[in-house]
C-alpha positions in Angstrom: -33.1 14.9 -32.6 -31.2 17.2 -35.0 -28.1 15.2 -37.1 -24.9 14.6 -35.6 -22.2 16.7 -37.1 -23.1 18.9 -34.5 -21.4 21.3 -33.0 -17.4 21.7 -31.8 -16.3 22.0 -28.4 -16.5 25.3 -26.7 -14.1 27.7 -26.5 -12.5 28.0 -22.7 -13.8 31.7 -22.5 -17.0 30.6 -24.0 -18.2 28.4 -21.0 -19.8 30.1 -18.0 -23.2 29.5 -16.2 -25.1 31.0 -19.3 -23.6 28.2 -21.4 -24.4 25.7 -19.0 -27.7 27.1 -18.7 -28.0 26.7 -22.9 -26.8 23.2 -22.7 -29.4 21.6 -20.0 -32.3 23.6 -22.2 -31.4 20.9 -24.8 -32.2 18.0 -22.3 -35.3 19.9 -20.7 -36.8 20.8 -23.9 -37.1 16.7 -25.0 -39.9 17.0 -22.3 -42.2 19.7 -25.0 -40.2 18.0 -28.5 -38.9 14.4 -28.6 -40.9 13.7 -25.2 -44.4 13.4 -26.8 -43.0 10.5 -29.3 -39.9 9.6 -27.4 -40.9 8.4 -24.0 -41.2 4.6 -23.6 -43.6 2.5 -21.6 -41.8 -0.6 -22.2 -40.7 -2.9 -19.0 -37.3 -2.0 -18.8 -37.9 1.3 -19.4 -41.1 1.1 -16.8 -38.0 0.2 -14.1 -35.3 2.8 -15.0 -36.5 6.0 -17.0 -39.4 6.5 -19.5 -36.0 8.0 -21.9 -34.5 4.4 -21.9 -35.5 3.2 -25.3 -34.6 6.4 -27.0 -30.9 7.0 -25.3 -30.4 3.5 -26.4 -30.9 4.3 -29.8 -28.5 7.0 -30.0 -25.8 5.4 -28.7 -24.1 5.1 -32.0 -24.1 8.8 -32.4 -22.4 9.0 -29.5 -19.4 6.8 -30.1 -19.0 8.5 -33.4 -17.8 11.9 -32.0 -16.1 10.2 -29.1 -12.7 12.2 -29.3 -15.1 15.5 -29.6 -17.0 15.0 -26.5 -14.0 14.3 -24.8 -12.9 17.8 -25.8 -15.9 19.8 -25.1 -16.1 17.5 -21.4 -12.2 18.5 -20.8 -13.4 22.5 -21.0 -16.5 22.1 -18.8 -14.7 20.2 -16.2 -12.0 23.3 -15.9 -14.9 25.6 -15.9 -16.9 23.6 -13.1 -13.4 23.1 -11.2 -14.2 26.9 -10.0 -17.8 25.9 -9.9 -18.9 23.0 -7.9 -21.7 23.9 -6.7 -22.9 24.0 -10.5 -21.5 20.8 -11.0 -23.6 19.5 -8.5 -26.7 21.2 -9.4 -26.4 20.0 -13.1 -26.0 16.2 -12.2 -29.3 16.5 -9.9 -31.0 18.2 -12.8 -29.7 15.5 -15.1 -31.3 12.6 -12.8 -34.2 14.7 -12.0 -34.4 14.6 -16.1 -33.9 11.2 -16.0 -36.8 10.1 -13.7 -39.4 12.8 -15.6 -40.4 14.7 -13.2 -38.5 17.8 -13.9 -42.0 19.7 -14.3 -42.8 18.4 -10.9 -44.0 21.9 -9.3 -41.7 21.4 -6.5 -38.5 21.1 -8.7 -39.3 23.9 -11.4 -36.9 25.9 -9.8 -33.7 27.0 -8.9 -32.1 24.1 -6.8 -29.2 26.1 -5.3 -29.7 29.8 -4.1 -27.4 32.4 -6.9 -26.8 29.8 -9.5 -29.5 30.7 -11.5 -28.0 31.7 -14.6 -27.1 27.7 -14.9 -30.5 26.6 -14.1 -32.6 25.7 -17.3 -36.5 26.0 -15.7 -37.9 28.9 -15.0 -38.3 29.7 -11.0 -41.9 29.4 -9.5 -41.7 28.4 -6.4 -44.5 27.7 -4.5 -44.8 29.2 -0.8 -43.6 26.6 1.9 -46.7 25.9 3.4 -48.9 25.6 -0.1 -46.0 23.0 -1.3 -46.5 21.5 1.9 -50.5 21.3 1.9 -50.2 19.9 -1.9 -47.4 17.5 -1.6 -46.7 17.1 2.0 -43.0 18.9 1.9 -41.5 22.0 0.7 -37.7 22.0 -0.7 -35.3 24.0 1.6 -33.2 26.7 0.1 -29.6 25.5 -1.0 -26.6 28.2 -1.3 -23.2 27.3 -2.5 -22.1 26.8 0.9 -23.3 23.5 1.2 -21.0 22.0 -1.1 -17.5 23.8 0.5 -15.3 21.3 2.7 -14.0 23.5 5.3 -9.9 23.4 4.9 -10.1 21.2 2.1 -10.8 17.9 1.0 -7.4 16.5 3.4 -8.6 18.4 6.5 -9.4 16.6 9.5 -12.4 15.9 10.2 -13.7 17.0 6.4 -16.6 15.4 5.3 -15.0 12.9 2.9 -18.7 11.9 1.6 -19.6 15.4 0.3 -15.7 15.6 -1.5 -16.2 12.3 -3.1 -19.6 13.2 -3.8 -18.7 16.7 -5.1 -15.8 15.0 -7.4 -18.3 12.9 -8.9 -20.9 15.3 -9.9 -18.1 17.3 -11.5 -17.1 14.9 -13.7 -20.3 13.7 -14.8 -21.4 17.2 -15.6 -18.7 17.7 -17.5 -19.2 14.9 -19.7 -22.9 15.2 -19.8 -22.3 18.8 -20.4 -20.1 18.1 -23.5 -22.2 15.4 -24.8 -25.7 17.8 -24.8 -22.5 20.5 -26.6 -21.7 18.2 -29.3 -24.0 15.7 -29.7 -27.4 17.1 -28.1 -27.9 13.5 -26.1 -26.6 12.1 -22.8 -25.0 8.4 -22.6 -27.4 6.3 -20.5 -24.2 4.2 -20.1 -22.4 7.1 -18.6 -25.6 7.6 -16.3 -26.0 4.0 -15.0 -22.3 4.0 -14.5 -22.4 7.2 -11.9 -25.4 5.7 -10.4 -23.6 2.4 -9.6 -20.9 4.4 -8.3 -23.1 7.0 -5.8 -24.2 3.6 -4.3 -20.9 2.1 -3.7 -20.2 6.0 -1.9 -23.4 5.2 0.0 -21.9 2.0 1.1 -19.0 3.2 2.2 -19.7 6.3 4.1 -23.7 6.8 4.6 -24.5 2.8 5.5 -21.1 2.2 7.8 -21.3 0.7 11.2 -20.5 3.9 13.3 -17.7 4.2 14.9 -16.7 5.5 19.1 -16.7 9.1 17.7 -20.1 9.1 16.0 -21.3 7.0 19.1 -20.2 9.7 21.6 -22.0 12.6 19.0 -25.3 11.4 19.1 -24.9 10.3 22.7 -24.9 14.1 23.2 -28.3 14.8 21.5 -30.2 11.7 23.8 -32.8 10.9 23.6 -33.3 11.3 19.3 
């Protein structure tokens, strides 16, 4: 990695999808530099991510320009506050980082239909039913639509999962996003920390006893 000293937080008018775009190129391109020397086979790393050792290491270089990527996280997070679905499409491409398998050919492209610009692989996907000859699935297009809570996040009947869910990948792409802006490097403590908290949102909403209403909805589709 290049010396820390790096770079000062963006400028408000300075962040938009083209930005976010240069930012995630730093963390995709450690797969063709730092990746060749960097990846570690040890048996921690063996159970979490192959980047372990190496995001361990720069931890230091991280707390030293703490107050810095707090500022260049505070100016994503207003940018991504009109962008969610970007938010969310940077925090899968983070993990998707994270597990090594961004050059999978079933992920090397765009993950959400007209974000583009924010997306750091080039698109080549494959047709549906090659991906699903090869690999036994093809990924389904995603638009931004997927991520919008009719009436908002207090509406009845909202889907509280996807708001909470939504939040989340917001602020960690923010931060994530400021670290790559100043520093060039994510926190893995930052990571494990979202990834403890997606499963306590699991808990609570995806693996809950269903209730009389979700009873009398499937009862409707019988038999599944």
């Amino acid at each position: 990695m290049s010396e820390a000293g790096e770079q000062a937080a963006p400028m408000a008018a300075d962040v938009d999808d083209a930005y976010v775009h240069k930012m995630l190129k730093r963390l995709t391109d450690w797969n063709v530099t730092e990746g060749r020397f960097a990846k570690c086979s040890c048996d921690t790393c063996a159970r979490t991510s192959p980047w372990g050792c190496l995001l361990a290491k720069l931890r230091p270089k991280l707390q030293t320009f703490v107050a810095a990527n707090a500022e260049a996280a505070e100016r994503f997070g207003a940018y991504l506050d009109d962008r969610p679905a970007v938010g969310v499409q940077t925090c899968c491409l983070v993990y998707l980082w994270l597990a090594d398998v961004v050059t999978h050919p079933l992920v090397d492209q765009q993950s959400v239909k007209g974000l583009e610009a924010a997306w750091p692989l080039q698109g080549s996907r494959l047709p549906e039913d090659v991906a699903r000859y090869l690999y036994g699935a093809g990924l389904p297009e995603l638009d931004e639509g997927v991520f919008e809570v009719s009436g908002g996040a207090q509406a009845e009947g909202s889907n509280e999962m996807l708001v909470e869910f939504v939040r989340m990948a917001r602020e960690l792409s923010a931060q994530v996003l400021g670290q790559l802006c100043v520093c060039k490097c994510p926190d893995m403590d930052l990571l494990n920390e979202w990834s403890r908290q997606s499963v306590e949102v699991r808990r609570k909403y995806a693996w809950s006893v269903p209730n009389e209403a979700a009873l009398s909805a499937l009862a409707r589709h019988v038999p599944l």
